[in-house]
VEXMI-324662 format. One record per residue: residue in one letter; x, z, y of N, C-alpha, C in turn. Coordinates in steps of 0.05 Angstrom, whole numbers, plus 5000, padded with zeros to 4 digits. Atoms other than C-alpha are relative to their C-alpha. Layout:
// residues N
AXZYXZYXZY;...
END
This chain:
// residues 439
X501750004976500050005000501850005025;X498850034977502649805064500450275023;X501249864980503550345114499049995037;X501350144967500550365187501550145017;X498049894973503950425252498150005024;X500650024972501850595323502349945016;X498550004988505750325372499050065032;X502349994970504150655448502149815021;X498550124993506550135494501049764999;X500150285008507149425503501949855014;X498550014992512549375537502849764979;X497550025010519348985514501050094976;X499449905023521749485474497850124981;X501649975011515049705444498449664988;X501150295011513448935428501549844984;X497550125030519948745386498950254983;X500949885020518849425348497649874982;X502650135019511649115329500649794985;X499850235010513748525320502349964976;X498649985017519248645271498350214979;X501649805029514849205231498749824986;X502950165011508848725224502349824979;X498650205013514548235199500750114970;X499949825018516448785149497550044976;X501349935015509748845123497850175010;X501049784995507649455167497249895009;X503550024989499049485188501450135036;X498749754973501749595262497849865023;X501149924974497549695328500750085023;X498050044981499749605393497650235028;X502349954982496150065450501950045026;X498250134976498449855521497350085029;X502549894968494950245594499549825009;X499650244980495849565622497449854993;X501850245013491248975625501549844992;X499250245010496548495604503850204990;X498049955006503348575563502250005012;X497550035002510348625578501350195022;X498649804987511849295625501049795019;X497050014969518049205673500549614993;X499850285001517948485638497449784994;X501750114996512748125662499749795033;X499150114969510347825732497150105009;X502850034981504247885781499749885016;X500750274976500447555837499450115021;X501249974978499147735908500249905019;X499350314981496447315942500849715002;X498450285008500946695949503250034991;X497849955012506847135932500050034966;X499349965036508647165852502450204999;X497349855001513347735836500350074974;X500249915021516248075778500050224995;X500049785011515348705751502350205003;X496949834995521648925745502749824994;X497450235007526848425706499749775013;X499950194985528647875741501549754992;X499350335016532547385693501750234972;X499449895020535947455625502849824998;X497050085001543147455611500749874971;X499350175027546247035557501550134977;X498749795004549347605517496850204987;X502949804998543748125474499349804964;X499750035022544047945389496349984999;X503050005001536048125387499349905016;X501550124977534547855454498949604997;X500850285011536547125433499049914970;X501450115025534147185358496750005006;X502950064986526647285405499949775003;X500950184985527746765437500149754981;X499650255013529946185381496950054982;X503649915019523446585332498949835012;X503150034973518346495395500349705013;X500050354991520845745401499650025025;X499949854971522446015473502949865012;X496250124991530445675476499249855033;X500850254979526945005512499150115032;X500649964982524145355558500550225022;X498149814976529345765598501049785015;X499250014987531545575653503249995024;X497749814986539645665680499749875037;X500449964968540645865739504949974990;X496849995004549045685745502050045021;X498849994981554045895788499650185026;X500949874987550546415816502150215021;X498149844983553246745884497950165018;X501749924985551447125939501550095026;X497249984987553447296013499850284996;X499549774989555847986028500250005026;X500249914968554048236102501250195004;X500049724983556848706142499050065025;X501449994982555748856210501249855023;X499850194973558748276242502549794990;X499050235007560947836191499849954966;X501250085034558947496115502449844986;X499050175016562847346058498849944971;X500650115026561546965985501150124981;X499149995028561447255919498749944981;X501050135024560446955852499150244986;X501949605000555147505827501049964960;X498249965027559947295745502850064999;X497749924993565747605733502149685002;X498550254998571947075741502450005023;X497650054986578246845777498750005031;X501550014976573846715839500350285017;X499549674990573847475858502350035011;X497949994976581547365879499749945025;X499550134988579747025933497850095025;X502349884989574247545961501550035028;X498849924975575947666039501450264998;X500149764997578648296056501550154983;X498549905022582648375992503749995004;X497649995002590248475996501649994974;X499450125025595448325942499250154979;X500849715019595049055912497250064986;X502849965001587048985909501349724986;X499550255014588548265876501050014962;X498949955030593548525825498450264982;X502149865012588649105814497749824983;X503050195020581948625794502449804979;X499750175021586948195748500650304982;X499449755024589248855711497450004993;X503549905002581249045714499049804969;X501650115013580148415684501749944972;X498949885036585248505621498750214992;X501449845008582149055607497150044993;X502650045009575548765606499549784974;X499850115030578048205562501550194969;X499849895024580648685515498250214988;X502349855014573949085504498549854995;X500550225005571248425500499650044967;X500449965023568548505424501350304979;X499449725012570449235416496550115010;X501949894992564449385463497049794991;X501050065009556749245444497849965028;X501649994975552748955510497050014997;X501849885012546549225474499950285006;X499549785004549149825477501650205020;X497849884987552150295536501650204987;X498949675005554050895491502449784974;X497050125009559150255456502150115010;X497549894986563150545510501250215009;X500049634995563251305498502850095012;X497749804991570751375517500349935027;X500149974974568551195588496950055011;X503349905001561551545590501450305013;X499849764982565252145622501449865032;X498750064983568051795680497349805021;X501650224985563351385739501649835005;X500350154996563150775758501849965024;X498050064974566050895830503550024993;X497449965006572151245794501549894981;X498250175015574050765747500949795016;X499550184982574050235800501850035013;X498549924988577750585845502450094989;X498449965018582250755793502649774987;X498450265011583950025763500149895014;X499750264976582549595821500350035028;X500849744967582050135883498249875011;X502749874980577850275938498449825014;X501950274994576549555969498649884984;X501650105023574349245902498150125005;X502349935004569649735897498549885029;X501450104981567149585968499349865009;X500850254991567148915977499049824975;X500550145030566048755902498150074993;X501549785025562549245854497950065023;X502449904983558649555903497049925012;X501250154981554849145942498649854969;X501150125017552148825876498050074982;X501249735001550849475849496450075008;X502049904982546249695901498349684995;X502950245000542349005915499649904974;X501450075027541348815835498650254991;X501649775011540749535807499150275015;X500649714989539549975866500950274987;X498249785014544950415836502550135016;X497550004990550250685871502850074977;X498249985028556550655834501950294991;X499349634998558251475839498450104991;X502049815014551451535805500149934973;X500750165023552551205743502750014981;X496850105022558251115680500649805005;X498650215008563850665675497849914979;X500350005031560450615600498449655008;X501850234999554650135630501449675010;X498850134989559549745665502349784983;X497850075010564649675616498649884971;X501050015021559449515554498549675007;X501450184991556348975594502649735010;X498450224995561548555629501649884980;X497150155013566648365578498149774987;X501550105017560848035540499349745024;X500950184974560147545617502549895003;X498350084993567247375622500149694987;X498450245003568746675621496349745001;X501550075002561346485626498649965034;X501550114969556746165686497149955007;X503350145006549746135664498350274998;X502149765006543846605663497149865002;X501550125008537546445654497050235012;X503149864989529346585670498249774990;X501950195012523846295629498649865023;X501950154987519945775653496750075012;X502749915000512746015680501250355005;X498849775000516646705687501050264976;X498149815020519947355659497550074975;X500849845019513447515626498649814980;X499550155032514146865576499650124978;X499749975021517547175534498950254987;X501549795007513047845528497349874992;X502450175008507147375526499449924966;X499050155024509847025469499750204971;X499649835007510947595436496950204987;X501849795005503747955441498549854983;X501750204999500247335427499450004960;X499049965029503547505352499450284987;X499649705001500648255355496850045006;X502149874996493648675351500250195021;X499149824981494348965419496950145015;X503549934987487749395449502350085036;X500050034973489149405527497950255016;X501449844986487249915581499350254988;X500249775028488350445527503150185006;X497749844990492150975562499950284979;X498949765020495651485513499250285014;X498549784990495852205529500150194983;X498249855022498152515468500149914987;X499950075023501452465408500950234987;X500349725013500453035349501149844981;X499150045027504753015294498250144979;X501449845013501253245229501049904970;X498150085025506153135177499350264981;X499150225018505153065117497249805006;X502550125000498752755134501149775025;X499350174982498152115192500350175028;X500349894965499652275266498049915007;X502250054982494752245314500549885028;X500050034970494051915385497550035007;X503050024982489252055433500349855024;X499650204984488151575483497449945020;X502350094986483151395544499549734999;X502050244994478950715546497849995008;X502850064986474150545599500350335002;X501449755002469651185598500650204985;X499649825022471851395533501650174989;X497149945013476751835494500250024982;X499750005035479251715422501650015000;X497849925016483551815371500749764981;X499550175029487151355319502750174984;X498049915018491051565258502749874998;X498250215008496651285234502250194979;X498849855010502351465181502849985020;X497849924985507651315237499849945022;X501050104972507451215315503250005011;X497650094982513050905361499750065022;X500150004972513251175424501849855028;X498450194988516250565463499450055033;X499749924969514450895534501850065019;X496749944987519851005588499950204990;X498849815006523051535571498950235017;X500449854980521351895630497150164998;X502749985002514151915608500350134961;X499849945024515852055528499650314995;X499549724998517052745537497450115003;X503449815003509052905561498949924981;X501150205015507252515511499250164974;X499349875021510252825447499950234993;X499849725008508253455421501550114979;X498049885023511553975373502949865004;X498550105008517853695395502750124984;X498249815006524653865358502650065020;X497849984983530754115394501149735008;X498950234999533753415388498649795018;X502550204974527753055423500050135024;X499649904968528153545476502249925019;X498150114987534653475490500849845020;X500550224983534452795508498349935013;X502350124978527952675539500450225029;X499149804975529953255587502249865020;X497550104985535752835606500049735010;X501050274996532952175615499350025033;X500850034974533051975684498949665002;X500950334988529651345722500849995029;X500150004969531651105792497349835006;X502650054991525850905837500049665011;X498950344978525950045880497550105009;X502650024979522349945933500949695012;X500050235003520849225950497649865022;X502650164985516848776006500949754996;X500650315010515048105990497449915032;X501450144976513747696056499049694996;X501150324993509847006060500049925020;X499050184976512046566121498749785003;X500550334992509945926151501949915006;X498050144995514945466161502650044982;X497649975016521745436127501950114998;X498249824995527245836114501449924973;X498950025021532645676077501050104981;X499749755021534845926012502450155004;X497749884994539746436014499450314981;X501149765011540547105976502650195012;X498149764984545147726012499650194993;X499849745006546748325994501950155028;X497949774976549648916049501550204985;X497449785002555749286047497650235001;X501549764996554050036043501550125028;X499349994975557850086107498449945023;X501650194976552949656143497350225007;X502349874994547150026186497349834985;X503750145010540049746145499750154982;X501849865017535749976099499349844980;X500850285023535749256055502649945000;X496650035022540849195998499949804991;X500950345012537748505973497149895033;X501750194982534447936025500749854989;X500350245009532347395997498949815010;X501950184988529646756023499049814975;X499450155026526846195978496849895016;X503650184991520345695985498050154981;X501849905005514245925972498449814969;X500850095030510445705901497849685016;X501550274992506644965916496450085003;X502949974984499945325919499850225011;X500449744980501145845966498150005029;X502950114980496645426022502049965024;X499150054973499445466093502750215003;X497749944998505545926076502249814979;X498250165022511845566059503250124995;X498249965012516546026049500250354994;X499349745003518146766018502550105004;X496949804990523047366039499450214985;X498749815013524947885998500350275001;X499449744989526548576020501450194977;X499249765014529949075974501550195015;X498749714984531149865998502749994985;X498149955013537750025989498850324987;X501249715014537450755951500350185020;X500449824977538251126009496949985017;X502550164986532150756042497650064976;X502049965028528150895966499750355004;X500549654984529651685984498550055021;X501450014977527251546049496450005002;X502750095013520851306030498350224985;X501349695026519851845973500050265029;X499249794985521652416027497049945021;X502050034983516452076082497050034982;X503050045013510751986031498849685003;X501250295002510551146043500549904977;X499450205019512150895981498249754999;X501850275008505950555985500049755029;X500450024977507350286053503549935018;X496550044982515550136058499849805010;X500050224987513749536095500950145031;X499649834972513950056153502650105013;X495949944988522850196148500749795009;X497550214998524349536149498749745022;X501450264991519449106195502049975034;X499049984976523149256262503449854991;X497550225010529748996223499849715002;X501150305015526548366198498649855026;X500350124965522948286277503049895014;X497550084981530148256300502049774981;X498250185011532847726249498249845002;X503050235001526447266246498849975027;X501850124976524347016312498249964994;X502750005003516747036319499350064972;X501049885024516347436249496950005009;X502649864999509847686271498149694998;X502050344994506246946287500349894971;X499150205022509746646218498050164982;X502149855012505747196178498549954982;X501850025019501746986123499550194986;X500149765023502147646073501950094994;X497749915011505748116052498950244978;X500249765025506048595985501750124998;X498349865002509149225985500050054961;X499549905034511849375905501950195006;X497949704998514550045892498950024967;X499749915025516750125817501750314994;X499549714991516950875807502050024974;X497250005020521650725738501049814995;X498650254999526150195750501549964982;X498250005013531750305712501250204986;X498149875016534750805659501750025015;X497049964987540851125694501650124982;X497749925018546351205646502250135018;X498049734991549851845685501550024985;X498049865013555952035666498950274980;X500549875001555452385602497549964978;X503550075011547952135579500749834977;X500550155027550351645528501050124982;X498949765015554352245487496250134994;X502349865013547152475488497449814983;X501050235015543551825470501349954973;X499050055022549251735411498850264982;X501249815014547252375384496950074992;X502150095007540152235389499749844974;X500550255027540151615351501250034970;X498850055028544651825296498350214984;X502849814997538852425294497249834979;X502349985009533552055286499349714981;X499350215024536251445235500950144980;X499149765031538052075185497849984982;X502350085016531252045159497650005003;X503050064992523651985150498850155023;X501649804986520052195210497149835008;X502850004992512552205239500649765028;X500150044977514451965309502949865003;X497250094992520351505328499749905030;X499550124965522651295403501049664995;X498750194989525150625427498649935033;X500749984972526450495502503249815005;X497450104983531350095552502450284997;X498149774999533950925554500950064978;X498650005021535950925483501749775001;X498250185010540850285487500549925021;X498850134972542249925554497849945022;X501649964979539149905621499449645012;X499550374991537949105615497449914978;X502550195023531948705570501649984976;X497849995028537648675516500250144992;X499849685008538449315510497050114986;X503949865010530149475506499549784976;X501250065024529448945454502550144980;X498749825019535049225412499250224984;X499849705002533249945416497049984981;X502150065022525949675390500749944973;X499350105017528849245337500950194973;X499049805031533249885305497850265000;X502149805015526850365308499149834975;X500750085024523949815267501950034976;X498349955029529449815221500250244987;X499949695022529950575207497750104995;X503249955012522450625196500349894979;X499850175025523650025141502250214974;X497449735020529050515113498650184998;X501749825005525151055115498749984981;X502750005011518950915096499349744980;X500450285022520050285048502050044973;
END
């Protein structure tokens, strides 16, 4: 007899788990708060703006990520984006960097020989973890999981790299600063980019390949969790809201593929080991305005120094989608993390259009007349922060809870890497130690 799974969460990493159980054999069930699949990887509409969720393209690098995509007959229809750069601003002058690692980086302004011969050492060192490290995986790189991000930099390449390099890329991609975070993520991820120029974003958008994905899956919708009771030896239980209602479903095992951040109210009876980690699980916050324009604006994408006076770590420009009507072009906005504090501290999250419009008046002549719409997005769990530290607690997790049979298993972006590669992964090996388990 087959056994049955709950999976809460329809997310990424809760949608490979399914989708590898069911493949297995398992009776699995997908229950997702949302009206439509794919969490942080997806897209929405407002208005004549289109945005995404949270991910914003998919890197070429990620063992489970591309065995999705060849399955889901998904290859054809990516997208590269090649050669990708960006400028760096300061406050009274822009330079170009190639947002892949590479020879290009000698040649950043501002760099002297010492900063030169620093990033080529950097980058031996990145080709020789180059297939030691697992870009699935940040806790591949436990013997620099005690050290940040700012201090390894400053360490192998010093203090300009980080500032005119690392930094600035940091902040406007992951709204991270690099003093908040491990080498580990840094060092688990790049070696696996070296020598490469391509990245990629499905066609129709990020939430393709979640689409793709559900379309293969019994998913009930608008079916918000709020517990899960172990009752071992017997099935677990979830209870869950729909509409008006509140029920329960059984099951003999449930995946709790929820951020992490959220796992923790979730799970009852937990053991020391579940506490542990869900106690330690952090998320940083984005905050994001999405402007619609009339008239044109050319494309361009910038990131700011953390030197520079603003409150926007990413500006983007770019044309507007062909049926947006009488706007023809979109801008961008991302808080840097100082400006995401700001926000949280005032009480606007819902409303950061209000830090940055007096900036955006003084670079846009007649902003106010061009106007067509704007959507404030504020994602309150953007990203897993792999602190110094946290993947020593994630390795000990996982080797935890692949020992043997249990009621309740995790998978999350916060169990394996803070990237879509990482969240299908971390799904993929719950499925697998359930199959061990329980087969």
């Amino acid at each position: 007899m087959s056994r049955s799974v709950i999976v809460v969460g329809a997310g990424i990493a809760g949608l490979t788990a399914a989708f590898r159980l069911q493949q297995r054999g398992f009776q699995v069930k997908v229950l997702e708060a949302d009206d439509q699949p794919g969490g942080r990887v997806a897209q929405g509409r407002a208005g004549p703006i289109p945005y995404n969720t949270g991910a914003r393209l998919l890197y070429p690098f990620g063992s489970e990520l591309q065995a999705l995509i060849d399955e889901l007959g998904l290859r054809d229809t990516l997208v590269p984006l090649r050669n990708l750069g960006a400028d760096c601003r300061t406050d009274d002058a822009t330079y170009r960097i190639d947002l892949m690692p590479g020879f290009a980086a000698l040649r950043t302004p501002g760099l002297g020989w010492r900063d030169r011969a620093g990033l080529l050492r950097s980058g031996l060192h990145l080709a020789w973890l180059r297939g030691r490290t697992d870009p699935d995986h940040a806790a591949s790189a436990l013997a620099y999981d005690d050290v940040t991000l700012a201090d390894y930099i400053r360490k192998v390449a010093g203090r300009r790299v980080l500032e005119r390099l690392v930094e600035p890329v940091f902040r406007g991609t992951r709204s991270w600063n690099p003093e908040d975070i491990s080498a580990s993520f840094y060092l688990s991820t790049t070696p696996s980019l070296l020598g490469l120029d391509t990245v990629h974003v499905p066609r129709g958008g990020m939430g393709r390949l979640t689409a793709a994905l559900a379309e293969k899956l019994a998913i009930e919708y608008g079916a918000r969790v709020t517990g899960i009771m172990r009752a071992a030896p017997a099935a677990s239980v979830v209870r869950y809201r729909q509409g008006a209602g509140e029920f329960e479903a059984a099951a003999d095992i449930v995946v709790c593929a929820t951020q992490g951040q959220y796992a923790g109210k979730l799970v009852s009876g937990q053991s020391d080991e579940e506490r542990a980690l869900l106690d330690a699980v952090r998320y940083n916050s984005l905050g994001i305005v999405h402007y619609a324009l009339r008239g044109e604006l050319a494309p361009a994408l910038e990131f700011s120094l953390r030197s520079r006076s603003t409150r926007i770590a990413t500006w983007q420009q770019m044309a507007a989608p062909a049926d947006a009507g009488e706007a023809k072009s979109i801008l961008y906005c991302q808080l840097t993390p100082e400006a995401v504090r700001e926000a949280q501290e005032q009480g606007c999250t819902d409303d950061v259009d209000r830090l940055l419009r007096a900036e955006i008046r003084a670079r846009i002549p007649g902003f106010d007349r061009r106007l067509v719409y704007r959507y404030n997005q504020w994602i309150a769990c953007k990203l897993p922060v792999f602190y110094p530290g946290y993947g020593r607690k994630v390795a000990r997790f996982l080797a935890w809870q692949g020992a043997e049979r249990r009621g309740v298993y995790y998978c999350g972006d916060y169990l394996a890497q803070s990237l879509v590669n990482g969240a299908c992964r971390s799904g993929a090996e719950a499925a697998a130690a359930i199959a061990r388990h329980w087969r």
